[in-house]
N, C-alpha and C positions, 0 to 999 in steps of 0.2 A: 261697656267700658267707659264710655263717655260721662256717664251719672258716676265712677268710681273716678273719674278725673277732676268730677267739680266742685268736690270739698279743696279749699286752700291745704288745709293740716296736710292731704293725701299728695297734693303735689310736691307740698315741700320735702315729706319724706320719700318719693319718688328723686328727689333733689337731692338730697342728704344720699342716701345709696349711690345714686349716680357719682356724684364725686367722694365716695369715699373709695371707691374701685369697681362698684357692683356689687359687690358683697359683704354686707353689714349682718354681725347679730343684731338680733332682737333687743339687747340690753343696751350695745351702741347708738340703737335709733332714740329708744325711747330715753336714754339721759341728753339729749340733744333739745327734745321740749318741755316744754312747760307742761305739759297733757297728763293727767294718772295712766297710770300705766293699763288700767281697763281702757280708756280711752284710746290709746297708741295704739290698744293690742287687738279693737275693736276696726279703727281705720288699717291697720294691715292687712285683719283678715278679708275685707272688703277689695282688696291692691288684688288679695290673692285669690278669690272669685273673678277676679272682671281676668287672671292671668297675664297681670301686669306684675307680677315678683313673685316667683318661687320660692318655697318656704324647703331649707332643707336641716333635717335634723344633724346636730354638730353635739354628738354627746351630751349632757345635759345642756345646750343651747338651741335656739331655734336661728338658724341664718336665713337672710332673706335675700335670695339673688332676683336682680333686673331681669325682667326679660325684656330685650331692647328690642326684638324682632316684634315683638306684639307691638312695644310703644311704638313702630316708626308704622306699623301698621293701623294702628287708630289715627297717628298724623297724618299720615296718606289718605286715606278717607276723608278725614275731615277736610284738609284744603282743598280736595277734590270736588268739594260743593258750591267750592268759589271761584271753581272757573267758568269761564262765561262760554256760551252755547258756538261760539266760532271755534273757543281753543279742544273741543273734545272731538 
């Protein structure tokens, strides 16, 4: 999940979902950047292996829901390696 969080392009549409409600088509992400749409559709599908956004079909659309429970779940680990040896 970590390597799917360290491209910038993947945060920010991690970003872009988040504040559009959680649930963005596919066509609303990708007119938001500069990216070809191979490229958008390439970092999504990446979002959605590592099971940081669910991809659900919406009649000919592809929507992509957060899943928030995994990201607070990668955050949780990850701070968890900075705490120091007193506070565990």
């Amino acid at each position: 999940m970590l390597s799917a969080l360290a491209h910038p392009a993947r945060r920010q549409i991690l970003l872009t979902i988040h504040f559009c409600g959680g649930r963005v088509p596919a066509g609303q992400i990708a007119a938001r950047f500069s990216h070809s749409w191979p490229t958008t559709s390439r970092h999504l599908r990446v979002l959605a292996r590592a099971g940081l956004v669910r991809v659900e079909p919406s009649g000919r659309e592809r929507v992509y829901r957060l899943e928030r429970d995994r990201l607070a779940a990668v955050l949780g680990a990850w701070l968890r390696t900075f705490r120091t040896r007193s506070e565990t």
